[in-house]
N, C-alpha and C positions, 0 to 999 in steps of 0.2 A: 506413952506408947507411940511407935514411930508407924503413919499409916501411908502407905503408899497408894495411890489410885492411878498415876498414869508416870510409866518409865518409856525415856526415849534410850532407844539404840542406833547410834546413827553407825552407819556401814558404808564401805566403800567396794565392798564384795571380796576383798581380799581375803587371803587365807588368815592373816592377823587379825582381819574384824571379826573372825570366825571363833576366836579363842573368848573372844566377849558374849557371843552370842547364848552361850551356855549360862552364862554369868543373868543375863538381861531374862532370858526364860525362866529360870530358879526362881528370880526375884518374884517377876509376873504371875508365875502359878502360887509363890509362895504367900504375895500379898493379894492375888486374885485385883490384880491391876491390870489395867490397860494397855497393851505392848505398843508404843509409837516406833515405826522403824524406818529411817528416815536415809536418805541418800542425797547427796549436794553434790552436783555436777559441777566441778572445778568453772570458775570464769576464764581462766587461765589455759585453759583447755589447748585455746585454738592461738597458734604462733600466727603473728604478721609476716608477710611478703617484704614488704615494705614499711619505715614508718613515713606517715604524715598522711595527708586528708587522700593520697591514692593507692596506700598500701592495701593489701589485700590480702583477708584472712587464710591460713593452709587449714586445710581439711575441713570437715562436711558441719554444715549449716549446724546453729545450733538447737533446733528445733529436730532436726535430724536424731542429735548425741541425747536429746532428753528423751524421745522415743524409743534409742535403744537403751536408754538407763528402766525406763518402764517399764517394759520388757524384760531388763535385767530383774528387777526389784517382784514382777510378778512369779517370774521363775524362783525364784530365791524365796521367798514367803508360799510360793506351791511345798517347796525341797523342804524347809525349815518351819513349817506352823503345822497345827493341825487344833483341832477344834477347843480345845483345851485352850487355847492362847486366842486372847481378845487383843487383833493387831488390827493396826492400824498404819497403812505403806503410804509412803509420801516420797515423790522426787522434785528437787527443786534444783536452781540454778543460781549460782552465786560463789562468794569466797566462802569455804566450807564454815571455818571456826563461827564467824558471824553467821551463817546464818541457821545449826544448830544453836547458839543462843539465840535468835529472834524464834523459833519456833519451840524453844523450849520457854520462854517469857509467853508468847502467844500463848501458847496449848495449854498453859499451868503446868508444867511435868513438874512431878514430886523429886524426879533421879533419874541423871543420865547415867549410861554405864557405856562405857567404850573402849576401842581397842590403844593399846598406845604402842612404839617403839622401845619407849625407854633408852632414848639416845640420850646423853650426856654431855658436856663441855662442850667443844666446838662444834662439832656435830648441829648438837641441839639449836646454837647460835647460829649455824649459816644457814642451816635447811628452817629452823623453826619446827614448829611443831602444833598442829591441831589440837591433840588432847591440851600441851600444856597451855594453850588459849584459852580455853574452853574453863578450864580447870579454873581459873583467874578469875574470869567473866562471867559464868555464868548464875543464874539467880535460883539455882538449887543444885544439892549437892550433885558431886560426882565421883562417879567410884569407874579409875581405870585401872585395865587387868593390861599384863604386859604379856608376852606371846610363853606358850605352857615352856618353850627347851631356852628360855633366858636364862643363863647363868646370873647368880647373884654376886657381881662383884663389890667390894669395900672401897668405898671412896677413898 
């Protein structure tokens, strides 16, 4: 028997990680698991002015962008939990794919569940892709849900 006690849902607040989010609750109520719901504030974030040792970052400090992702991630678990779900919000900062798996290794998560694209051939190859990072690397399963009006095309 397959027993789950702690699912991470990592989220970017978008309308797509929204189409998971129903997926990651089912689960949590259905195994009476843990909800870990986790946000990684891009490293990426902030463009240089300049390269070398005097360029200068554009836009707001980064301790700034992780105060408004808290913020976010508080509103968002106000809108989306309620007593019934044993969640647990976490924001961090870093390259996303990496470090849902280091907090998915950390925490012991039994299964991520996240949102993906489902972009294909070149696409997939120039932009990359979170989920299919994660998917590869990570040290427990993963189940990603692709957005509810994705047509299924035939390769």
């Amino acid at each position: 028997m397959i027993k789950l006690t702690k699912i991470l849902y990592p989220t970017d607040f978008s309308e797509l990680s929204l189409v998971a989010l129903k997926y990651a609750k089912s689960f949590a109520e259905q195994f009476q698991a843990q909800l870990h719901v986790l946000n990684v504030l891009d490293e990426a974030y902030q463009y240089w002015l300049t390269m070398g040792p005097e360029g200068l970052p554009m836009g707001p400090d980064i301790n700034q962008m992780l105060d408004i992702s808290r913020k976010q991630m508080k509103d968002f678990v106000t809108e989306n939990f309620d007593d019934r779900h044993r969640t647990i919000a976490t924001v961090i900062s870093g390259k996303p794919f990496i470090e849902i798996i280091r907090y998915a290794r950390d925490e012991k998560i039994d299964m991520i569940i996240m949102a993906t694209h489902g972009r294909s051939g070149l696409k997939s190859v120039m932009l990359g892709s979170v989920a299919d990072r994660v998917v590869r690397k990570a040290p427990c399963p993963v189940l990603t849900i692709r957005s509810d009006t994705h047509d299924f095309v035939l390769p």
